[in-house]
C-alpha positions as CSV (number, residue, x, y, z in Angstrom):
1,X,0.0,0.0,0.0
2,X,1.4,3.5,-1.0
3,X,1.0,6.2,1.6
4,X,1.6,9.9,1.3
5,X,3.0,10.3,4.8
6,X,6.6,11.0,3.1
7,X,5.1,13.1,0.5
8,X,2.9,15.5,2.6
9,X,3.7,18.7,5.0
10,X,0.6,18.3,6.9
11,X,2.0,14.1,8.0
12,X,3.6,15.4,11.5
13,X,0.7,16.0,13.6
14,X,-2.0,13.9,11.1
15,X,-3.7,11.6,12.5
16,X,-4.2,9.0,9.4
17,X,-0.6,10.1,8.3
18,X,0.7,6.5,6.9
19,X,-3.0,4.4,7.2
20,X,-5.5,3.4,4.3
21,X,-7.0,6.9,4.2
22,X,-3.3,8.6,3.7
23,X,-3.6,8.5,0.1
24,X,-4.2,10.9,-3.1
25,X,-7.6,11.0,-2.4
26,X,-7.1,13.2,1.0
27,X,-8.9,16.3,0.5
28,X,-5.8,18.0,2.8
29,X,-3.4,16.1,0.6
30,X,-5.4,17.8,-2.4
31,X,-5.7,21.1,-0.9
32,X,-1.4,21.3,0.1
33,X,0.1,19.5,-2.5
34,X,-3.0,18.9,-5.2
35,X,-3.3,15.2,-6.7
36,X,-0.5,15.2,-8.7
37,X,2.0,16.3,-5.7
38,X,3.2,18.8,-7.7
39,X,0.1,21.3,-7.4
40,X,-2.0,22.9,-4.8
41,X,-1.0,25.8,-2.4
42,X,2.5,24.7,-2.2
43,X,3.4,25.2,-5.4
44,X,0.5,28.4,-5.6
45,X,3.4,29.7,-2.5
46,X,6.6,29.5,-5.6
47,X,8.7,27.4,-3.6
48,X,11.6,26.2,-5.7
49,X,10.7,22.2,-6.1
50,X,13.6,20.9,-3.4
51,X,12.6,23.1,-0.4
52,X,9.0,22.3,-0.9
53,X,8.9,19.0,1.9
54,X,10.7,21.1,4.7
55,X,10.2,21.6,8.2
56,X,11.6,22.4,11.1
57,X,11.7,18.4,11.8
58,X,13.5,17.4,8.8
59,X,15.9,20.3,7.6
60,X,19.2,19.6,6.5
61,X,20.6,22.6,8.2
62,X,19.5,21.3,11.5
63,X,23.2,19.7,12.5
64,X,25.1,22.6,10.9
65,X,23.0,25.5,12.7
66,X,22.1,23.7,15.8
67,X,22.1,27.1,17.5
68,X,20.1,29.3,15.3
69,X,17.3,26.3,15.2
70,X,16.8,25.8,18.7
71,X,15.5,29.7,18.5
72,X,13.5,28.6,15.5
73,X,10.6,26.5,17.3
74,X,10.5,30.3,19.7
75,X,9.9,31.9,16.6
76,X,7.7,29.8,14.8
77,X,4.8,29.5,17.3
78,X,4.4,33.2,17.0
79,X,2.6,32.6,13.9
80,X,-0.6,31.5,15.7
81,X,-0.9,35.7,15.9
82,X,-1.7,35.4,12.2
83,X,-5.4,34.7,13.7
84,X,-4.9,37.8,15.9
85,X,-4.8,40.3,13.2
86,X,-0.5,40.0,13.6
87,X,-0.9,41.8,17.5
88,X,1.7,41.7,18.3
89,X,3.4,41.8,15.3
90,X,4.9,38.4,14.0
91,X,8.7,39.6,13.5
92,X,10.5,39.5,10.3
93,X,13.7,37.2,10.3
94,X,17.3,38.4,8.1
95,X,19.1,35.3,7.6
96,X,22.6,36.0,6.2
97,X,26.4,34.6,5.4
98,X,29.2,36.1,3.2
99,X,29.7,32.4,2.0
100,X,26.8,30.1,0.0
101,X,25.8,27.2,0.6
102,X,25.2,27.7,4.5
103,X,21.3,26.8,4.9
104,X,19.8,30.2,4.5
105,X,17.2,29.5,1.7
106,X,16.6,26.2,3.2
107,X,15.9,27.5,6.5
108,X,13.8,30.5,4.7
109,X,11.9,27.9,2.9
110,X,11.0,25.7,6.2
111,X,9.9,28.6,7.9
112,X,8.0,29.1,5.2
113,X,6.3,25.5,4.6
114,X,5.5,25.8,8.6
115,X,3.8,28.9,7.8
116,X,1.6,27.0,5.4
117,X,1.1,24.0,7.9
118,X,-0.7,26.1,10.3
119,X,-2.5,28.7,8.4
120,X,-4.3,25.6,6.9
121,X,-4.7,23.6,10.3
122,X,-5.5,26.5,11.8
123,X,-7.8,28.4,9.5
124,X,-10.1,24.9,9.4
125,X,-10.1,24.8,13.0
126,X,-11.6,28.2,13.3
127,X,-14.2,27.3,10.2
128,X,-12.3,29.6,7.9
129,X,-11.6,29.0,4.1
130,X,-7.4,28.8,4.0
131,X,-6.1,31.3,1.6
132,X,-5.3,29.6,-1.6
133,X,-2.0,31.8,-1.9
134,X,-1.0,31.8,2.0
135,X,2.8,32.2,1.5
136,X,5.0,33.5,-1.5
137,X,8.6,32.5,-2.2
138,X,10.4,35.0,-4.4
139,X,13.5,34.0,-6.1
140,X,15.3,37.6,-7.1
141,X,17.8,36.1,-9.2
142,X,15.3,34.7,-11.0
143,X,13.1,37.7,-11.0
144,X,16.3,39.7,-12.2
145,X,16.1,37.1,-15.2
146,X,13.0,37.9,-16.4
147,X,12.9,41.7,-15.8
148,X,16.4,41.8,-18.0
149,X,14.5,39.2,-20.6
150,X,11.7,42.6,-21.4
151,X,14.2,45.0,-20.8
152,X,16.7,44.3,-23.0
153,X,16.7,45.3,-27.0
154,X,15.8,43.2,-30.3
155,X,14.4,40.6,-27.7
156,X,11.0,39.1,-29.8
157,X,8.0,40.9,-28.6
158,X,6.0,37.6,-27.5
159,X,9.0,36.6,-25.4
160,X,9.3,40.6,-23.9
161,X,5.2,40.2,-23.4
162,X,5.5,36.5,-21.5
163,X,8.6,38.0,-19.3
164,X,6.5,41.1,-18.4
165,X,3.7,39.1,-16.7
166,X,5.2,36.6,-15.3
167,X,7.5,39.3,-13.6
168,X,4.9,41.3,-12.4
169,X,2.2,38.7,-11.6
170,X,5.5,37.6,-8.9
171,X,5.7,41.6,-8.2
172,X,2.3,41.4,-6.5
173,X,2.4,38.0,-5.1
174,X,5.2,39.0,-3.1
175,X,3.5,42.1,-2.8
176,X,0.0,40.7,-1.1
177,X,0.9,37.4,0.4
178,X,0.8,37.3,4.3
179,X,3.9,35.8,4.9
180,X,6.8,35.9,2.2
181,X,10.9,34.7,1.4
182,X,12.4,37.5,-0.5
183,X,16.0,34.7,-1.2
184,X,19.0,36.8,-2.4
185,X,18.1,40.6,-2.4
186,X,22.0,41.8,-1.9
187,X,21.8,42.8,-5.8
188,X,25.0,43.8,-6.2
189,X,24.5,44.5,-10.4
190,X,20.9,45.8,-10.6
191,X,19.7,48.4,-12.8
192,X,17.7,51.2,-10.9
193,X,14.3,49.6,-12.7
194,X,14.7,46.6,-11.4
195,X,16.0,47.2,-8.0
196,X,13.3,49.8,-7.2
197,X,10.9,47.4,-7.8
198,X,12.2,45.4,-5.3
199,X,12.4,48.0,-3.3
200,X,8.6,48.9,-3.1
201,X,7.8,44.8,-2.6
202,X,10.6,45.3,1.0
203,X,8.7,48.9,1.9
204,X,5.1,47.7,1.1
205,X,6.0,44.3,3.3
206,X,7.3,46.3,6.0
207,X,4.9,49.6,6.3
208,X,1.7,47.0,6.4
209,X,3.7,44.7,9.0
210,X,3.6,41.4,7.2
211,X,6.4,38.8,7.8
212,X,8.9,38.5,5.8
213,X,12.0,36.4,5.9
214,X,14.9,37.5,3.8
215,X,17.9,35.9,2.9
216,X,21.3,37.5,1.6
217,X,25.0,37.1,1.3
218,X,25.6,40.5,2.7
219,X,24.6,42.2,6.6
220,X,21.5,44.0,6.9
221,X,23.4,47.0,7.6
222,X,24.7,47.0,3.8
223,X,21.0,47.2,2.9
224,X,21.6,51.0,3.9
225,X,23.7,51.1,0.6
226,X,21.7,48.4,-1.7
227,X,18.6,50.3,-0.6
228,X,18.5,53.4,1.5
229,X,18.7,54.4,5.2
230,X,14.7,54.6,5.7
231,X,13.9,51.6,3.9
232,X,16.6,49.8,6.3
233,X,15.5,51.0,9.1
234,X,12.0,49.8,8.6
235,X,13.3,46.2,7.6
236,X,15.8,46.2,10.7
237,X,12.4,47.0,13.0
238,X,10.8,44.0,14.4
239,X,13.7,42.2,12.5
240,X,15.5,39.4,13.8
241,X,19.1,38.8,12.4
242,X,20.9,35.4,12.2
243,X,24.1,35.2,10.5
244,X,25.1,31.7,9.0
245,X,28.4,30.2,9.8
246,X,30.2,27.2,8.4
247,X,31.0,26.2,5.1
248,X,29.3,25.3,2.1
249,X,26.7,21.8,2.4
250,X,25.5,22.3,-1.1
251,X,25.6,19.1,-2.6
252,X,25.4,17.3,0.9
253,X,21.5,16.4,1.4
């Protein structure tokens, strides 16, 4: 018999997780993954395809940032204030390392994954409809991509049209959703287009207080310089900063 238990964020805590009933017919299976396991509000959130199975549980960064995860479980059961209207405000989280490779996207992505987990547990225990789009993952290089792929000359006008709504379709999920990954904002090479967009998604996130976790390979303090000095003081506010030690695990899981 084929279960889903290894195939579902919702399996820790489920009480059918890895019986008879644990199957592609779940309507929660359905509703977090869709039937394929490729679908639903996990792929609606733009998580890159190898983060989507995180947690806090089963993260390979774990072992190599033992002490930034044992603040993590602190950190994560403030998102019960979602329910709350956000009072007091959930805290945004700046994970950083000059080197790659150190578990900052990963960690951005379980945070994010847990964030799903329990806007749908708890949106059906209060009798509320989960939002289809809970959570946003926003890959900047790969925005960058497609802003340069409409920006640039002779490129074929269908290709500059396809670019141009993808890119901004991402612009206001990022925008909107309550809880968002901004992975990689120190743009070092950005033209002012491109990186004043991204700077309206940071100051719309942080003026309407919604979460945001934001990863980068430079200290928040350089966001002074990226950005400017108001826009980094509003991300420092309510921001907790974790720098990433160690060396590079890419390649490791």
């Amino acid at each position: 018999m084929n279960t889903n238990e290894s195939r579902c964020l919702l399996a820790n805590g489920c009480k059918v997780a890895g019986t008879a009933q644990c199957n592609d017919n779940c309507a929660h299976f359905t509703a977090i993954h869709g039937r394929s396991g490729s679908g639903g509000r996990v792929a609606a959130a733009g998580t890159p395809a190898d983060y989507r199975l995180l947690t806090l549980a089963n993260s390979p960064a774990r072992d190599s940032q033992q002490e930034i995860y044992r603040g993590l479980p602190q950190y994560i059961e403030t998102f019960e204030r979602m329910f709350d209207g956000g009072t007091p405000r959930i805290k945004s989280m700046y994970l950083w390392s000059a080197k790659p490779g150190t578990g900052k996207t990963t960690t951005a992505a379980v945070l994010l994954n847990e964030w799903i987990r329990r806007h749908y547990s708890g949106s059906l225990k209060r009798g509320d409809q989960p939002l289809q789009q809970p959570a946003y993952f926003l890959d900047t290089n790969e925005w960058q991509t497609l802003y340069n792929e409409f920006n640039r000359s002779h490129v074929p006008q269908e290709v500059a049209e396809r670019a141009s709504r993808e890119y901004y379709r991402r612009l206001a999920s990022a925008k909107q959703a309550r809880f968002a990954v901004l992975d990689d904002i120190g743009v070092r090479t950005a033209t002012e287009g491109f990186r004043g967009d991204l700077h309206s998604v940071i100051n719309h996130r942080t003026v309407n207080g919604l979460p945001t976790v934001y990863t980068s390979n430079l200290p928040i303090e350089d966001m002074a310089r990226v950005f400017d000095a108001r826009l980094y003081d509003r991300m420092r506010d309510q921001c907790i900063v974790f720098e990433f030690g160690g060396e590079s695990k890419r390649g490791r899981r």
